[in-house]
C-alpha positions as CSV (number, residue, x, y, z in Angstrom):
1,X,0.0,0.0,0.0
2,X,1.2,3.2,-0.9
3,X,2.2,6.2,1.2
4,X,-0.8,8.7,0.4
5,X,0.3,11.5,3.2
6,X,0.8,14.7,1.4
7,X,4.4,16.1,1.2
8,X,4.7,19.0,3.4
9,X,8.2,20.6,3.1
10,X,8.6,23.3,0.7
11,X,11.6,25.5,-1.0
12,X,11.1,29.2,-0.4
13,X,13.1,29.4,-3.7
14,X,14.6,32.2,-3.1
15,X,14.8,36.0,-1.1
16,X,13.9,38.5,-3.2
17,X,16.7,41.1,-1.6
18,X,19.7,38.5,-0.9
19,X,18.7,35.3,-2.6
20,X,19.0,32.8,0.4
21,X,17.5,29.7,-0.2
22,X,15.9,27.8,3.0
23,X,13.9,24.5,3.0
24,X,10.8,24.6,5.7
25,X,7.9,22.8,6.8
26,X,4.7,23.7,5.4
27,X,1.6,24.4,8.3
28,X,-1.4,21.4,8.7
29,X,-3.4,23.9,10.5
30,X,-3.0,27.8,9.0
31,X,-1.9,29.7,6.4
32,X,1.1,31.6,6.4
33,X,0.9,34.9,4.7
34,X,4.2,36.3,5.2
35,X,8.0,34.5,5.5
36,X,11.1,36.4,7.4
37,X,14.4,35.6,5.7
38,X,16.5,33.9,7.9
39,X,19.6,35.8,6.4
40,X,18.9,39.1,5.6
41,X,15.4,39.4,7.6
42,X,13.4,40.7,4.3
43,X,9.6,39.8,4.3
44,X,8.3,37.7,1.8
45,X,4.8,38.1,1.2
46,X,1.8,36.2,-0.6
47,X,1.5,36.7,-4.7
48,X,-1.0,37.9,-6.1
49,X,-3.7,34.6,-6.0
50,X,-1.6,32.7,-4.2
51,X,-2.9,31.1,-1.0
52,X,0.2,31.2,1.2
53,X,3.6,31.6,1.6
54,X,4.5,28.4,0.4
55,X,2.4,28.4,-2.7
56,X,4.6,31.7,-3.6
């Protein structure tokens, strides 16, 4: 029988202001709407039609 859990770790691909890279994972419970960079502290928000952080 197959493994039918979804696969909740996600790339931020990549800071817009200093192009860090971090691998995270995603919430079960909540949306996140905004991401701190762990290098430079920039905020990463939501796209445009995107649902969360992780599906930007």
């Amino acid at each position: 029988m197959a493994d039918t859990a979804p696969f909740l770790v996600s790339t931020i691909i990549m800071c817009g202001r200093c192009g860090y890279v971090e691998v995270e994972t995603m919430l079960t419970d909540a949306c996140q709407f905004f991401y701190d960079c762990k290098s430079c502290g920039a905020t990463l928000r939501l796209k445009p039609g995107h649902c969360c952080a992780f599906c930007s």
